[in-house]
C-alpha positions, 0 to 999 in steps of 0.5 A, spaced: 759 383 191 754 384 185 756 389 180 749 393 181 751 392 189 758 396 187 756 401 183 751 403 188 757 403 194 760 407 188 755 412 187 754 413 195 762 416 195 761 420 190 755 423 194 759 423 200 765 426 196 760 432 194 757 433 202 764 433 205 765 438 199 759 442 202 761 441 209 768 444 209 765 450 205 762 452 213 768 448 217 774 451 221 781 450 219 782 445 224 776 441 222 778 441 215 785 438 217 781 432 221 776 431 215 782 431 210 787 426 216 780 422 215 779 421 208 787 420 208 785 414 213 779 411 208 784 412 203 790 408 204 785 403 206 782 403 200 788 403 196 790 397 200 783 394 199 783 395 191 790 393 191 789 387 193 784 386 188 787 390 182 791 383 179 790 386 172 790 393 173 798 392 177 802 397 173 796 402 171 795 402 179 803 403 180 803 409 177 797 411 179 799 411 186 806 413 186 804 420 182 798 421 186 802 419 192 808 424 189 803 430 188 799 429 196 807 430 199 808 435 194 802 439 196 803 438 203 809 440 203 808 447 200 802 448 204 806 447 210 812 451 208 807 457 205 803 457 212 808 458 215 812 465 211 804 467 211 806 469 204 798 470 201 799 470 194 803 463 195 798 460 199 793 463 193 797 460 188 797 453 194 790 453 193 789 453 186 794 448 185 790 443 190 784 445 187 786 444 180 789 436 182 783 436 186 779 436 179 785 432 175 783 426 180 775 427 179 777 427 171 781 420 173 775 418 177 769 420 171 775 416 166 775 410 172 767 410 171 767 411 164 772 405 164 767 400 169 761 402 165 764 398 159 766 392 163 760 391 167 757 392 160 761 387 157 760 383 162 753 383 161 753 381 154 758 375 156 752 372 160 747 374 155 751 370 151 754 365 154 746 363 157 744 363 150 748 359 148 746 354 154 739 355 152 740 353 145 745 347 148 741 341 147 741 337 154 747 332 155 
């Protein structure tokens, strides 16, 4: 996959990410939880995806998964013990937590982005350079 192709699939997420965000706003409780037991399935398969690919980036992935993995537990357990007590404002407080990682994993997401635009960047300019250099190379 050539990197504009990757930042197409990429850009075309992100416009899944907001129509599910508009979907959800009119969807039942039960339509979320299959839509959120979707996306789960779509990321655990491209965790393993990315993962398989990700050699360089080994321990940033790690820690990255292991908390990500830490705080969906941690929320999933809240969320089931709170809706269980009916306790609204815990399940209000529930709510701000989820949306407040919610946003953290976006700023992660922009941070990713900004990352991938300075390497296609400096992959660019190494091609550049290194066709340059093979332009000014006299023939063998």
């Amino acid at each position: 996959m050539t990197l504009s192709e990757q930042i197409d699939a990429l850009q075309a997420k992100v416009a899944d990410l907001k129509s599910s965000l508009e979907a959800s706003r009119h969807e039942t409780n039960e339509q979320i939880k299959a839509r959120v037991a979707s996306a789960r399935a779509k990321a655990k398969a491209a965790e393993e995806t990315v993962h398989g690919q990700a050699d360089q980036a080994q321990t940033q992935w790690q820690s990255v998964k292991a908390d990500t993995s830490a705080k969906m537990a941690e929320l999933q357990g809240r969320i089931e013990r709170k809706r269980e007590e009916h306790d609204v404002k815990a399940a209000e407080e529930d709510a701000e937590w989820a949306e407040d990682n919610a946003a953290a994993a976006l700023d992660y997401a922009a941070w990713a982005v900004d990352q991938a635009e300075v390497a296609v960047l400096d992959a660019a300019d190494a091609r550049a350079w290194a066709d340059a250099r093979a332009a000014a190379s006299p023939p063998s």
